[in-house]
C-alpha positions as CSV (number, residue, x, y, z in Angstrom):
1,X,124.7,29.4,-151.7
2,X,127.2,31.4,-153.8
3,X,127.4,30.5,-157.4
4,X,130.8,29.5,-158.9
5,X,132.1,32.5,-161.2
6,X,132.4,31.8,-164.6
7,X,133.4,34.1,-167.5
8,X,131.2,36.5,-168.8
9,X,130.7,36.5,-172.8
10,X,131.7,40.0,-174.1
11,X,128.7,42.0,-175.5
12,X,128.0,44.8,-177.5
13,X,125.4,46.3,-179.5
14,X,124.0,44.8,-182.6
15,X,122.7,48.4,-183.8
16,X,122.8,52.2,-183.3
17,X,120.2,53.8,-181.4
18,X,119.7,57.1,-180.0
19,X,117.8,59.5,-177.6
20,X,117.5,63.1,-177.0
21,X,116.9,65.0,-174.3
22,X,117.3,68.7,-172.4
23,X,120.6,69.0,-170.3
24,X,120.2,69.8,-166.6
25,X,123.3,72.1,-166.6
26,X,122.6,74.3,-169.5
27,X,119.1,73.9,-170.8
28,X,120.1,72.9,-174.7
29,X,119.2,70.1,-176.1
30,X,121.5,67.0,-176.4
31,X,121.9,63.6,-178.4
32,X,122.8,60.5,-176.8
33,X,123.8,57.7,-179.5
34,X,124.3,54.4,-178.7
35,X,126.9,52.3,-181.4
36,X,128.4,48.8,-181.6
37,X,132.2,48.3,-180.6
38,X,134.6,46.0,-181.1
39,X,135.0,43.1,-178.7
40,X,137.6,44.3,-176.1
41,X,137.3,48.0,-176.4
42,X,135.0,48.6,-173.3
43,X,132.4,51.3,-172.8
44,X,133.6,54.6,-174.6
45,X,132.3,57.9,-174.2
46,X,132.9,60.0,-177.5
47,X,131.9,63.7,-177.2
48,X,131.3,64.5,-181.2
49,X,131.2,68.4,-180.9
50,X,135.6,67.6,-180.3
51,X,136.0,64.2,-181.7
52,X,137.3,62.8,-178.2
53,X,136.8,59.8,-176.7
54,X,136.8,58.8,-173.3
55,X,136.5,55.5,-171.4
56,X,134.5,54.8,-169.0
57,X,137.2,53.8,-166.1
58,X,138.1,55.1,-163.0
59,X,141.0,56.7,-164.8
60,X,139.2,58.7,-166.0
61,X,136.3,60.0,-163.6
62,X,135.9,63.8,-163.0
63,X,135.8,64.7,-159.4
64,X,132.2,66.5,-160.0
65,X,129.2,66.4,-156.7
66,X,126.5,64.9,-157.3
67,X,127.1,62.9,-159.6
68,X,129.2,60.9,-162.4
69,X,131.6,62.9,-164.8
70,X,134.0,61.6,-167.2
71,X,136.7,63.6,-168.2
72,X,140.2,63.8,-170.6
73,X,141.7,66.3,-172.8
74,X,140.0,69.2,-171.2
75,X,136.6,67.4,-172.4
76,X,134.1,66.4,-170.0
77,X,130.9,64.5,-170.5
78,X,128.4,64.4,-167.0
79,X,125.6,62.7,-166.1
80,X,126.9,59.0,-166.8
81,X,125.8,57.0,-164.3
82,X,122.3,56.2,-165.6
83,X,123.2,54.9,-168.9
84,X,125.9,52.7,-167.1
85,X,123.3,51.2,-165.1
86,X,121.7,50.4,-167.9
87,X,124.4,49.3,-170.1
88,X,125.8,47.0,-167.0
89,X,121.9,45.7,-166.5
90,X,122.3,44.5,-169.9
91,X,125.3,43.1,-170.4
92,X,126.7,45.2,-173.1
93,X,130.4,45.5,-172.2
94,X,131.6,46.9,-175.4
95,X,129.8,50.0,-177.0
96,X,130.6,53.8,-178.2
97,X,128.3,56.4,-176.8
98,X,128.4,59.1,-178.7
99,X,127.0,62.4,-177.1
100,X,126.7,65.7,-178.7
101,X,127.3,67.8,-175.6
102,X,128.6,67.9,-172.5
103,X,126.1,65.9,-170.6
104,X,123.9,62.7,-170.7
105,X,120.4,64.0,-170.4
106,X,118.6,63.8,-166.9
107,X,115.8,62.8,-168.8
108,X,112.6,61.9,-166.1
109,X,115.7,61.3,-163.6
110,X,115.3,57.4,-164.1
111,X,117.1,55.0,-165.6
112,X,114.1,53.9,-167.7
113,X,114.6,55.5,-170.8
114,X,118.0,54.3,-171.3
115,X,117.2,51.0,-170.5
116,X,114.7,51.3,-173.6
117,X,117.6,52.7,-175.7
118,X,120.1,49.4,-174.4
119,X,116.9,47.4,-175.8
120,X,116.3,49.0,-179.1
121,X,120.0,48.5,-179.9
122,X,119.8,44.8,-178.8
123,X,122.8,43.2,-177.0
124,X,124.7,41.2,-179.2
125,X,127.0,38.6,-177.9
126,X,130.8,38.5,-179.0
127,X,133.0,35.5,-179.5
128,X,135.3,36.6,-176.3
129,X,134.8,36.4,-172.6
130,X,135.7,38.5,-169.4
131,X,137.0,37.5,-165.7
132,X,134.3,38.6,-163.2
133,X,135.7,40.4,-160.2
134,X,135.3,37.9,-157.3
135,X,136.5,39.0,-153.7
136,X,138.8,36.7,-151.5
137,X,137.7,39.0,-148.5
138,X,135.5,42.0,-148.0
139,X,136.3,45.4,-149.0
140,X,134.9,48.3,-147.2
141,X,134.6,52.2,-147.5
142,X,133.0,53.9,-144.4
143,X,132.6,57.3,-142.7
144,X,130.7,60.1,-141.4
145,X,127.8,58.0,-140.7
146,X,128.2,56.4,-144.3
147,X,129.6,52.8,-145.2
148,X,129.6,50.7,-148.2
149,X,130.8,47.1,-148.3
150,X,131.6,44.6,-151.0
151,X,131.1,41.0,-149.9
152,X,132.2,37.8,-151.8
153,X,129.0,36.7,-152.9
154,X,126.1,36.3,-155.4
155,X,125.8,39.5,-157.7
156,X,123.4,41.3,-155.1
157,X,123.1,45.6,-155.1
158,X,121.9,46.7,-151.4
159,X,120.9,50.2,-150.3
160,X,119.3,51.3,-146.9
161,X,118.4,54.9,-147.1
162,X,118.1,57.0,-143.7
163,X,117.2,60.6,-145.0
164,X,116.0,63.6,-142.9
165,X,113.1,64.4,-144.8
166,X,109.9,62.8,-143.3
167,X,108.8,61.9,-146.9
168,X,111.9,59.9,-147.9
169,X,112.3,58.9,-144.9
170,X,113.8,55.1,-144.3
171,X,113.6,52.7,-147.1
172,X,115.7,49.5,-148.4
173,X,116.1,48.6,-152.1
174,X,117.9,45.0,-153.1
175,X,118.7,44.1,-156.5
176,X,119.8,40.5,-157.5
177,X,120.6,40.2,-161.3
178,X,120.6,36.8,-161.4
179,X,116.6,37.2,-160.3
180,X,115.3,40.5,-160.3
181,X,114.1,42.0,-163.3
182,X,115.8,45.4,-164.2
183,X,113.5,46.5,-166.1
184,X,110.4,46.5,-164.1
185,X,111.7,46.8,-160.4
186,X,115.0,49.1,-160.9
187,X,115.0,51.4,-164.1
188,X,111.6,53.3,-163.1
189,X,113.1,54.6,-159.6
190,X,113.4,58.4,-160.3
191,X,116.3,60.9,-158.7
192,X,114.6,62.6,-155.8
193,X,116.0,65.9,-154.4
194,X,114.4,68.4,-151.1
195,X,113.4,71.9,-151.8
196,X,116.4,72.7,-150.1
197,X,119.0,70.5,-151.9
198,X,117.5,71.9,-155.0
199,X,117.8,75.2,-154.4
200,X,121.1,75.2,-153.2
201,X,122.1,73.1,-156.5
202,X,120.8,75.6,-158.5
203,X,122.1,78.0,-156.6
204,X,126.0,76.7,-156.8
205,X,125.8,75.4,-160.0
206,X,123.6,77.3,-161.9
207,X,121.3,74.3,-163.7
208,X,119.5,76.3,-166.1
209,X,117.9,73.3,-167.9
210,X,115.9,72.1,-164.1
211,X,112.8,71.2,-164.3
212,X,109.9,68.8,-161.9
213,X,110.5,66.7,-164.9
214,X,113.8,65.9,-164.4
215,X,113.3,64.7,-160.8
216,X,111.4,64.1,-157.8
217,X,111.2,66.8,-155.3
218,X,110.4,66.5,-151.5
219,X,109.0,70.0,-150.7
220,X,108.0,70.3,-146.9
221,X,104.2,68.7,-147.3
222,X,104.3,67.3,-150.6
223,X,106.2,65.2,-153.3
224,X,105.9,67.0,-156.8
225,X,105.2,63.5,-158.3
226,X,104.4,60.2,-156.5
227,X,107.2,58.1,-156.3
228,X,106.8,55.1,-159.3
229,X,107.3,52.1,-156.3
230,X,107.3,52.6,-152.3
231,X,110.8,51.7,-152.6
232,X,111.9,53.9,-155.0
233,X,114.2,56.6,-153.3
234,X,116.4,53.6,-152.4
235,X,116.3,51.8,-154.9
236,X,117.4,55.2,-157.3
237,X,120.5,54.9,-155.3
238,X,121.1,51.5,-156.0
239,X,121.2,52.5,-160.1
240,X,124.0,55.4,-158.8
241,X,125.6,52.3,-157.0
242,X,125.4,50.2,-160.4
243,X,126.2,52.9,-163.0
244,X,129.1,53.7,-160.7
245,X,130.8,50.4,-159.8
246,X,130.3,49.6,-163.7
247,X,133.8,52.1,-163.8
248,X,136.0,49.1,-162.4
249,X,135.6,47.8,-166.2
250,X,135.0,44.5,-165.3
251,X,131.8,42.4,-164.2
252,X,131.7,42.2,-160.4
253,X,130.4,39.1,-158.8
254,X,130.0,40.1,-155.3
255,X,127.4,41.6,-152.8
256,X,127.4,45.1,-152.1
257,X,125.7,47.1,-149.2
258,X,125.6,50.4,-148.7
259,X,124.1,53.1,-146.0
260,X,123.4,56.5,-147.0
261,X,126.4,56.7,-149.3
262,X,126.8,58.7,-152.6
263,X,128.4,58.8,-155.8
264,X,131.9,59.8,-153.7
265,X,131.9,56.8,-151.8
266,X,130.6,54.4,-154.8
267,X,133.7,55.4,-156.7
268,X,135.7,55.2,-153.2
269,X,134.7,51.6,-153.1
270,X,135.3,50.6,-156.7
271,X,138.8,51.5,-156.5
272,X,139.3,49.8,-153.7
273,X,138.0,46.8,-154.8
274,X,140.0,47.4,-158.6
275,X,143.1,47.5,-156.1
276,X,141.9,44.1,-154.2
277,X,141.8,42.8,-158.0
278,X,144.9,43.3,-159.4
C-alpha cells in the first residue's frame, strides 16, 4: 500500500565537517567541507579557490560523461553525485559544501565515506517543511536498450544491471528508505569500471589522479578487489540514480526503475519528472 505524502521537515547540518581526498581528474589533493545553511537555501556547491557558488539544480548541471558536474560562471565542480546520495539518504536539504577544487573526491568510489561525513555533521531539523514530489501518472525516459521509469508510489530506488562483462554480469539492487538501511546495504557499493572502459577514460580524458583505489575494475579473469556485497555493481548505480534525481531540489516520493541507464538518462528523467511537477 502507498503511504499518503506528507511534508518533509527541512534539514540541515548542525556542524561543519570535512574530508580530503585525491582528485581522479588531476591527481592533487582536494577538501570537501560540509557547513550548515539556512532553512530554504537548498544544497549549494561553493568552489573557494573563486568564491562561487553553485546550486545543486538541474539548472545548473554540466553536460560532462560519466558522471555529475555542476557548473556556472565558467566554474565547474565534478564528481557530485556521491555526496548527493548521501546528503538525500540523510535528509539534509539545506547545506553549503564548500570544495577547494574542481572536483569531489572519488575517494574508494563509494558512497561510504560521505555518508560518514553527513553523520559527523549531524542532520539538524529546521522549523520549515518541503512538498514531496508525488506523480499523478508515470514518467518515463527510454532508449537504446535503456529505460528508466518513475512510478507513483512508496520512495523505492530500482536498478537491474545487464553488463557484457561475465563478472558483472546481471544483478538487481532495490532500495526503500522508508526500510532499508543506507548505511549498511547502499553506501559501501563501489564504482566498478572494465579494463577497457578504463583505459579508454584515461585515454580521452586524461585522469591523472586514477588509481585501483578509486574503483573496482573488471579485468578479463579477475576483479582488482572483491565486490563489498554480491549486489553491489547494481546497487552503485542506484547511489548515481539517488545523487542524481536529488537535482529536482525537492524530495521525491515515487518508485523509480531503471535498466542499464546512466547518469544521462537519470538527469533525462528528473527533468521530466520537475516538468510533470510544475
Amino acid at each position: 500500500m502507498t503511504r499518503p505524502t506528507e511534508p518533509v521537515v527541512r534539514r540541515t547540518v548542525r556542524r561543519s565537517a570535512a574530508i580530503s581526498g585525491k582528485t581522479l581528474l588531476t591527481g592533487q589533493p582536494v577538501t570537501v567541507s560540509l557547513h550548515p545553511a539556512e532553512s530554504g537555501s537548498g544544497i549549494i556547491f561553493r568552489h573557494s579557490p573563486t568564491g562561487t557558488d553553485i546550486p545543486a539544480t538541474l539548472d545548473y548541471v554540466a553536460d560532462v560523461p560519466q558522471c555529475t558536474s555542476l557548473q556556472a560562471e565558467g566554474v565547474r565542480i565534478d564528481f557530485v553525485e556521491h555526496l548527493l546520495a548521501a546528503l538525500a539518504a540523510g535528509g539534509v536539504t539545506d547545506a553549503l559544501v564548500e570544495v577547494d577544487g574542481s572536483e569531489v573526491p572519488l575517494l574508494d568510489g563509494s558512497a561510504a565515506p560521505y555518508e560518514a561525513l553527513v553523520r559527523e555533521a549531524e542532520a539538524l531539523p529546521l522549523t520549515e517543511a518541503v512538498e514531496p514530489i508525488s506523480l499523478p501518472e508515470s514518467v518515463k525516459i527510454e532508449g537504446e536498450g535503456k529505460v528508466i521509469i518513475a512510478l507513483p508510489g512508496n520512495p523505492e530506488f530500482w536498478y537491474l544491471l545487464d553488463h557484457e562483462h561475465p563478472l558483472i554480469g546481471r544483478q538487481a539492487a532495490i532500495y526503500r528508505p522508508l526500510r532499508d538501511d543506507f548505511r549498511s546495504q547502499v553506501a559501501p557499493a563501489r564504482t566498478f569500471a572494465t579494463e577497457e572502459e578504463a583505459r579508454a577514460l584515461i585515454a580521452a580524458r586524461g585522469l591523472e589522479g586514477a588509481d585501483e583505489s578509486m574503483a573496482i575494475v573488471a579485468y578479463a579473469d579477475r576483479l582488482s578487489a572483491p565486490e563489498p556485497f554480491p549486489n553491489s555493481f547494481a546497487m552503485h548505480k542506484v547511489i548515481d540514480m539517488l545523487g542524481d534525481l536529488c537535482l529536482i531540489g525537492r524530495p521525491l516520493h515515487a518508485t523509480v526503475i531503471a535498466y542499464r541507464t546512466g547518469h544521462a538518462d537519470n538527469r533525462a528523467l528528473a527533468r521530466a519528472i520537475r516538468t510533470e511537477a510544475t
